[in-house]
C-alpha positions in Angstrom: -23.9 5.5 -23.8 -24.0 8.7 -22.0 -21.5 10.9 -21.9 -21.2 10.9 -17.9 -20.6 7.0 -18.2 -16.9 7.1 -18.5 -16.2 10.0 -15.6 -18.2 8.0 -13.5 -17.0 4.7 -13.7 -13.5 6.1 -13.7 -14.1 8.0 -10.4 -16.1 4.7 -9.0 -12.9 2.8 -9.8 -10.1 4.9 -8.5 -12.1 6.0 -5.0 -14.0 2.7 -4.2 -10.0 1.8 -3.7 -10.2 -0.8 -6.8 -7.4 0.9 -8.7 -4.7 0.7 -5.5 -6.0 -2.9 -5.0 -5.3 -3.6 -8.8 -1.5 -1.9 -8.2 -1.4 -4.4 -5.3 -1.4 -7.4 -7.7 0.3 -6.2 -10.3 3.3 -5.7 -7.9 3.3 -8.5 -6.3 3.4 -10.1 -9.8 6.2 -7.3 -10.7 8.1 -9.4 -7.5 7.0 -13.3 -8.8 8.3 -12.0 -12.3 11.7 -10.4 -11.3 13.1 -12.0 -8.7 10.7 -15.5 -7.6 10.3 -16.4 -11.8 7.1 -18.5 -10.5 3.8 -18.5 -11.0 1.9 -16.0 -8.2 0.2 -17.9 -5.4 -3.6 -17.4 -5.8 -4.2 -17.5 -2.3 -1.9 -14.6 -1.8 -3.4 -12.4 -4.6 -6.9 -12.8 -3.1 -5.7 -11.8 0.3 -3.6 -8.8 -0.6 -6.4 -7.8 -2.9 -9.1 -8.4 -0.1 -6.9 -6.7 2.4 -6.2 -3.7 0.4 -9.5 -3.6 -0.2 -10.9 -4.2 3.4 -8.1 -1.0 4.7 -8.0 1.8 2.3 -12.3 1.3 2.9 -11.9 1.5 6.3 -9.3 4.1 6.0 -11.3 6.8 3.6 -14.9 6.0 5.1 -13.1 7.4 8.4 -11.2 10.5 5.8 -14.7 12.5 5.1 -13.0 15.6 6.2 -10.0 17.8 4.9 -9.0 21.1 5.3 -8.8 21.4 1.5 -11.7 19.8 -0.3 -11.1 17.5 -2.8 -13.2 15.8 -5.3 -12.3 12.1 -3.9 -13.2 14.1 -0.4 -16.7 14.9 -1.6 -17.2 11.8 -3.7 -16.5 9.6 -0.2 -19.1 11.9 2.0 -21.7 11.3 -1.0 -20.8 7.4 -1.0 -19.7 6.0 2.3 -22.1 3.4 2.0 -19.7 2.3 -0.7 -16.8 2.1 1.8 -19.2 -0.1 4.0 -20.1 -2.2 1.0 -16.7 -3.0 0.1 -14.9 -3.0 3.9 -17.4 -6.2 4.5 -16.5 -7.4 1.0 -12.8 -6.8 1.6 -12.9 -8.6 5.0 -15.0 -12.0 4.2 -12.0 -11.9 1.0 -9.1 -11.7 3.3 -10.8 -14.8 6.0 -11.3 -17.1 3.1 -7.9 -16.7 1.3 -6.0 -16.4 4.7 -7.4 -19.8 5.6 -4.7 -21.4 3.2 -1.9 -19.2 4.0 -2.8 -19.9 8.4 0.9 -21.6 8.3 2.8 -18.2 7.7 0.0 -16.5 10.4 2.9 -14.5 12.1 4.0 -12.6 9.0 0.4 -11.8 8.2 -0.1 -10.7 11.4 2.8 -8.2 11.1 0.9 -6.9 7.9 -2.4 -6.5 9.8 -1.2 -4.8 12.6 1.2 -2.6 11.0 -2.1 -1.6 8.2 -4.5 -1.0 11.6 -2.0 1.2 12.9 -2.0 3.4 10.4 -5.3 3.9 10.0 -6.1 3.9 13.9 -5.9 7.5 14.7 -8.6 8.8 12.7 -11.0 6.4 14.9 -12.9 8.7 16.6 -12.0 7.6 20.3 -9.4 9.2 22.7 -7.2 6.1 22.9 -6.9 6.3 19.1 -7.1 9.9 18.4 -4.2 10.0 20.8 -1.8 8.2 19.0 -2.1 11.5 16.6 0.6 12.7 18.5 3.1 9.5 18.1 2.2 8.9 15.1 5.7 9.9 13.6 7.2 9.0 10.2 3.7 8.6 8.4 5.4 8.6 4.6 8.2 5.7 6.0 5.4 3.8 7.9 3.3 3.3 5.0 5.9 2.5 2.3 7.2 -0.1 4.8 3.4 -1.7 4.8 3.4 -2.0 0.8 7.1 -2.5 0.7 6.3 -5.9 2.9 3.2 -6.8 1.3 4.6 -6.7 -1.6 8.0 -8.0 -1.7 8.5 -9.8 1.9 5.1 -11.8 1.5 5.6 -13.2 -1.7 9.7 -14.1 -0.4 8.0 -15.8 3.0 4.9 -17.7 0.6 7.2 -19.0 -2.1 10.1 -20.1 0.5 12.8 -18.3 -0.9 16.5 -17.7 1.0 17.0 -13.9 2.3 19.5 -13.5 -0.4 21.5 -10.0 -1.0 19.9 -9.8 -4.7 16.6 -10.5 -2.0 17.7 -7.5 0.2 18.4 -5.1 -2.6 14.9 -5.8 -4.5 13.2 -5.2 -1.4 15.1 -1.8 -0.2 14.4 -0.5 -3.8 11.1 -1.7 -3.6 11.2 0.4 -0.2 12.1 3.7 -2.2 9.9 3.6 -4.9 7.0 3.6 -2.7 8.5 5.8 -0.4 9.1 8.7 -3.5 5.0 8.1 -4.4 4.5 8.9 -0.9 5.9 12.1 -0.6 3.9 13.2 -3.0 0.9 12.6 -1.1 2.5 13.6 1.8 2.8 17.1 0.4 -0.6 17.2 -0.6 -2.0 16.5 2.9 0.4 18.6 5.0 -2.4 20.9 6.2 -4.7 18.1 7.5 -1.1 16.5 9.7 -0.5 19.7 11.0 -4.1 20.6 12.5 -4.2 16.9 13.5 -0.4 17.0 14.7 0.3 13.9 12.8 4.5 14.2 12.2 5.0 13.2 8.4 8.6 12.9 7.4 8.8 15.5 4.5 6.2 18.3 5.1 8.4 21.0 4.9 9.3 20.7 1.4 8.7 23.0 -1.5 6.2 21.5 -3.9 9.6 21.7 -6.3 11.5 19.8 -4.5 9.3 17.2 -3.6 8.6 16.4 -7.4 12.4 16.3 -7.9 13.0 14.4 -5.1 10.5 11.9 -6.7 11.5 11.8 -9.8 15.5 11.2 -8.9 14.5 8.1 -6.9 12.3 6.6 -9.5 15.0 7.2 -12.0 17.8 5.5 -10.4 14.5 2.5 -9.0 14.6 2.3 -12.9 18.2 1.9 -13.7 18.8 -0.5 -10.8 16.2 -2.9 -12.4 16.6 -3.0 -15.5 20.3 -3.9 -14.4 19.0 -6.7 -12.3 16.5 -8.0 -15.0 19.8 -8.3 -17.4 21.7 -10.3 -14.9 18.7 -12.4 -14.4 19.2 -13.2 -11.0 17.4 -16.1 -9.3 17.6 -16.3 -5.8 18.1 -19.9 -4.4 15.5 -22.2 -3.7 15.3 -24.0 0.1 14.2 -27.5 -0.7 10.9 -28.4 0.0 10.2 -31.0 2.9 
């Protein structure tokens, strides 16, 4: 096996999006597990998978560009075709599990919308390249995208109650995507500022964004482990 084998395929898997599609399941398994204690539904898997898929494609075929290169920046410009590939793979995945799943259309639509919108102002039209300058809270809008995929979704599919233990795992779901973010946010506060997208942390010392991080995840950590202990089960509405 040669020795380039294992780089490559590690690069191929983490930017051809596979990897974030992979942390898409094994969250919304992390949500079944903790709080639903039921079997995932399949049909949801495939879509969040396909979905993921279909958007972070979209989203880094369009991301070719930065201010400061990157290797994921130059692997993408050497193999968009991949993006295209998988975008077309990604969207025939999410119209055949979505078929299923067509009774709970309006909370998928919120999840479409809200992934388009996030990606929509690096299309390269004025209407879209405009909303550059609205687009404010970047960090918040896209922890709230996982943060429903993730927990809401599943909630919705399964047909739990809103309960409070419901609320909770949800808002510290919220967080601990939200303290991921800022990482990211920090490391692409050059490209927001020359395209005047307002993120909600750029002006924070590299320091204090890793702390900021790590106290959130910390206290994510205590707060579950708490709730796994209790083992709380939110209430089933009976089926009809």
């Amino acid at each position: 096996m040669p020795k380039t084998f294992i780089p490559g395929f590690f690069r191929f898997f983490v930017y051809s999006n596979l990897f974030i599609a992979v942390c898409t399941l094994l969250m919304i398994n992390q949500t079944y597990d903790l709080l639903l204690h039921t079997p995932p539904d399949r049909n949801l898997l495939g879509f969040a998978f396909s979905a993921t898929i279909c958007s972070y494609s979209f989203h880094y075929y369009l991301t070719a560009h930065s201010v400061l290169p990157s290797e994921r920046i130059k692997w993408v410009s050497h193999h968009r075709y991949v993006h295209v590939i998988f975008f077309f793979i990604g969207l025939a995945g999410v119209a055949y599990f979505a078929y299923p799943l067509l009774s709970y259309w309006p909370w998928l639509l919120i999840a479409a919308v809200a992934t388009f919108l996030y990606s929509a102002p690096k299309i390269p039209h004025p209407f879209f390249r405009a909303l550059r300058k609205v687009a404010i809270g970047k960090t918040i809008f896209l922890a709230f995208i996982w943060m429903f995929v993730t927990t809401v979704l599943p909630m919705v599919v399964a047909g739990a109650d809103w309960t409070t233990h419901f609320i909770l795992f949800i808002i510290s779901r919220f967080f601990f995507i939200y303290a991921i973010c800022i990482l990211f946010d920090y490391r692409d506060r050059q490209d927001d500022r020359q395209k005047t997208t307002q993120a909600r942390m750029p002006v924070l010392p590299c320091g204090s964004s890793r702390f900021y991080s790590k106290l959130i995840v910390n206290r994510l950590c205590e707060a579950r482990c708490a709730a796994k202990l209790r083992n709380l089960r939110p209430r089933r509405r009976p089926s009809s």
